[in-house]
N, C-alpha and C positions, 0 to 999 in steps of 0.2 A: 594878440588878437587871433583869436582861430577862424579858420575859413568856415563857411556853410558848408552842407555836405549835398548832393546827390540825393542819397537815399538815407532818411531817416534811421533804420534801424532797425519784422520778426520773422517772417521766416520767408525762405525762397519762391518765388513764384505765386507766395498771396496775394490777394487783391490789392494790398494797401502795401504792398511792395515795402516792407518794413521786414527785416533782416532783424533774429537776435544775438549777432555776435556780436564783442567787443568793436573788434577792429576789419572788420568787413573785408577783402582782400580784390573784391568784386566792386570796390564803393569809387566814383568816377568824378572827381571834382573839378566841374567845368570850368572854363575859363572867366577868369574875374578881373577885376584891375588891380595894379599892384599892393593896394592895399586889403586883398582876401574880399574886400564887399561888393554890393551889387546897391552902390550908392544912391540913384538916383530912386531906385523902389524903398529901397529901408529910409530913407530920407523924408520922403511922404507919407510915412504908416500914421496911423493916429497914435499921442503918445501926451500926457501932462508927466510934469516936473514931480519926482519922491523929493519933497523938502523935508528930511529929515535933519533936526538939529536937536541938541541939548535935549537923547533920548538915549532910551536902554541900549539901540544900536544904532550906529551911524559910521557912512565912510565920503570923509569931505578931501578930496584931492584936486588941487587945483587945476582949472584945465577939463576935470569930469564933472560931468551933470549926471546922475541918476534921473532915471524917468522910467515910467510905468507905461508898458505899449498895452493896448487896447486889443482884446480878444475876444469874440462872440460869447454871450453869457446863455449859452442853449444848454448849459446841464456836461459838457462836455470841455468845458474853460480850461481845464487843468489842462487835457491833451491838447488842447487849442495853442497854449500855454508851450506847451514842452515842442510841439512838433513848430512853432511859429518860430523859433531859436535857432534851429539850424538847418531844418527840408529847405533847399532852397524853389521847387516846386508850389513850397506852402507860400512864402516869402514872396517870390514872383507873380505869383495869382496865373501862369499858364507853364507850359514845359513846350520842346523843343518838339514841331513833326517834322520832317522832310526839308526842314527850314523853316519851316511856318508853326506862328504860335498857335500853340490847342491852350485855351483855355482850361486851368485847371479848376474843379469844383472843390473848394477847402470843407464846406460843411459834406458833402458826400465820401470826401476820401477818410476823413474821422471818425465818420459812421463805420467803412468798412474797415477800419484801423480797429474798432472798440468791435467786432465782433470777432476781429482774426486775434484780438486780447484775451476773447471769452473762452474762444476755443483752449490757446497756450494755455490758461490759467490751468486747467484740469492736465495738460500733460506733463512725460518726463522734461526732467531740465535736460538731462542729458540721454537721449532716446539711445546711444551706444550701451549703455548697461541698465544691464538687466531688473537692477534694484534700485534703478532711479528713484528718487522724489518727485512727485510730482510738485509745480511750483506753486503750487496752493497749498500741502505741506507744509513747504518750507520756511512761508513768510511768517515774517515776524518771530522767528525762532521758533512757529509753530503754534501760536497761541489762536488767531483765528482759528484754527483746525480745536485747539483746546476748548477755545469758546461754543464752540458748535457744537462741542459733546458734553459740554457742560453740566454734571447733576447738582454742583451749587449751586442751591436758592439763598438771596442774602434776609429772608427773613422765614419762617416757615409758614407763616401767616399767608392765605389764599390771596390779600390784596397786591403781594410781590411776585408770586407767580407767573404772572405776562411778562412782570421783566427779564425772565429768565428766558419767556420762550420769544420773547423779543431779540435777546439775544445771540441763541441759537439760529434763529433765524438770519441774522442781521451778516453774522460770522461764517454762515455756511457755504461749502463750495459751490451749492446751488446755485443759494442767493448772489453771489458775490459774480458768476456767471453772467447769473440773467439780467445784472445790473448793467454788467458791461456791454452786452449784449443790445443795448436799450436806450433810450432817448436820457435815463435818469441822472440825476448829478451825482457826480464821483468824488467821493468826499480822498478824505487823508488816508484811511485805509489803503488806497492802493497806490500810496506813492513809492513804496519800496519794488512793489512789481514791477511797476511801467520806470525806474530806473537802472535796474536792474537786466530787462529784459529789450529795454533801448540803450542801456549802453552809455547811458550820461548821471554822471554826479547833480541829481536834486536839492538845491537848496531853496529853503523855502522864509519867507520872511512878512512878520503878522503886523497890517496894518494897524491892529488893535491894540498890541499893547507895545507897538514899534521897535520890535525885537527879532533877533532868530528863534524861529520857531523849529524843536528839532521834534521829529516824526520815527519809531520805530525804536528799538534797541538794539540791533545788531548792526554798529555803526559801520564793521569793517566789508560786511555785506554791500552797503549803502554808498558808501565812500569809498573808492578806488582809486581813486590818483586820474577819473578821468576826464575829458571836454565836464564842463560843467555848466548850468542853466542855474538859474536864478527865479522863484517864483514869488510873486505877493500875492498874500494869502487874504481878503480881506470879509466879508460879511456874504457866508455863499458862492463865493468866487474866486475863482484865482487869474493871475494877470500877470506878465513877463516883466521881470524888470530887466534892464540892460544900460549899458552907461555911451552916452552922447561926449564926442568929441568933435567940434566944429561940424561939420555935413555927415562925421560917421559915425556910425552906432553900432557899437557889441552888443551881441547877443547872446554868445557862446564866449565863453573862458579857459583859458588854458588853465590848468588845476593848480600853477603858482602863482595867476593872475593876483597882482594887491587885493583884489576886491574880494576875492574866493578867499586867500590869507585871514581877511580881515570877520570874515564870517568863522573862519573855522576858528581863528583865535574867541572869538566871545562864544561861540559851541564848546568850547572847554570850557570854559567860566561856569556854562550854564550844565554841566553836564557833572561840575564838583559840586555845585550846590545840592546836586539834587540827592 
C-alpha cells in the first residue's frame, strides 16, 4: 500500500504545483496514520462496488472489494481520475495554512493543471539539450505528429476528404494544446502524456467489454516499474478504481501490488493476440 503524496507531479513553481519528475526529491509526505492513509476522508468518498465476475477480466481476493470512486464528469474525469489517487490536497478537499484549513478548489486546481499540460505538451522533455524532442513529438512513437501531416486520403474520392482533414486537425500540436487548454473532454490520446509527465503507471480498464483496455504502443515508455493508478474507462468517462479493505482504501499501487500483476499478466495475453 503506497502512501499519498504531497505534490502530484509538472514543473517548479506552476500554478498547479505539479512537478514532472519521476521521483521528486523536493516531494514532502505529511504525516498519516500508520497505515500510509488519511482514513476517515477516503472512507467517506463516494464509491459503488466493480462486481466483476465470470468476465474477460477479473481479480477476486479475498478480504478485497474493488470499487469505482466517483469523479466530477466536467470533461476533465481522466485528470479528475489520476490526480484523486494520490494528491493528498485533492483527497483532503483543503491543505494546511498556519494551522488552519484553506479550503482547497479541486475543479479550479484541474483547470490550472490542464493549461500548465497545454503549455509542456509543445516543449522540450528535456530542456538541458539542445536537440530535445519536444513531448508532442515524442508521443505515441510519433504517430499524432504523423497524423497531422498526413497526405493519405483513404479514398480519393471527394466524400473522404474531411476525414483526412478531420484528422489532421484532431492530431495536431495545436489542437491537442487547445484541447487541453479548455473545458473539453480528454479522450485516450493523451494518456501516455499525462503518465509519463506525472510520473505514475496508467492502467486503464473498459467497463464495456470488462477487460484491460491497453492504450498506446510504446509499452516500455508507458510502463516503468512505477506507483501505479488504476482507471475505468466507461461510456465518455473515466472513474478511479481502487480496492477497499475494511475502513481502507488504495488508491495508488506499488508496481508488484497482486492487483497491478494481475492486469499486466492479461496485458500480455492481449498484447500476443494482437
Amino acid at each position: 500500500m503506497n502512501t499519498p503524496e504531497k505534490n502530484p507531479v509538472i514543473k517548479s513553481g506552476s500554478s498547479s504545483t505539479i512537478s514532472s519528475t519521476q521521483n521528486n526529491e523536493d516531494t514532502k509526505i505529511p504525516e498519516t496514520n500508520k497505515n500510509g492513509e488519511i482514513d476517515e476522508i477516503i472512507a467517506s468518498c463516494r464509491y459503488n462496488s466493480l462486481n466483476w465476475k465470470n468476465t474477460l477480466f477479473s481479480y477476486n481476493v479475498q478480504g478485497e472489494e474493488l470499487i469505482v470512486i466517483h469523479v466530477p464528469g466536467d470533461g476533465s474525469c481522466l485528470l479528475h481520475s489520476i490526480v484523486r489517487a494520490y494528491y493528498i490536497p485533492y483527497i483532503q478537499g483543503f491543505t494546511m495554512d498556519k494551522n488552519k484549513k484553506k479550503s482547497f478548489d479541486r475543479v479550479k486546481f484541474i483547470s490550472s493543471l490542464r493549461r500548465d499540460l497545454s503549455i509542456k505538451l509543445g516543449n522540450k522533455i528535456d530542456p538541458k539539450i539542445s536537440d530535445s524532442p519536444i513531448w508532442y513529438d515524442d508521443l505515441n512513437e510519433g504517430l499524432w505528429k504523423e497524423l497531422s501531416e498526413s497526405n493519405t486520403v483513404p479514398n480519393k474520392k471527394s466524400k473522404h476528404l474531411h476525414k483526412l482533414r478531420d484528422i489532421r486537425t484532431e492530431f495536431s500540436l495545436t489542437s491537442m494544446k487547445k484541447i487541453l487548454n479548455s473545458a473539453a473532454f480528454l479522450d485516450s490520446k493523451f494518456f501516455e502524456f499525462f503518465s509519463r509527465v506525472l510520473g505514475k503507471d496508467l492502467y486503464v480498464l473498459s467497463q464495456h467489454n470488462k477487460d484491460v483496455y491497453i492504450f498506446g504502443s510504446d509499452i516500455e515508455k508507458i510502463y516503468q516499474t512505477r506507483d501505479s493508478i488504476v482507471i475505468l474507462w466507461t461510456v465518455n468517462h473515466f472513474e478511479l478504481i481502487a480496492i477497499k479493505i475494511g475502513l481502507e482504501i488504495n488508491t495508488l499501487f506499488h508496481p508488484e501490488h497482486n492487483f497491478i500483476k494481475t492486469i499486466q499478466k492479461r496485458m500480455k495475453v492481449l498484447t500476443k493476440k494482437s
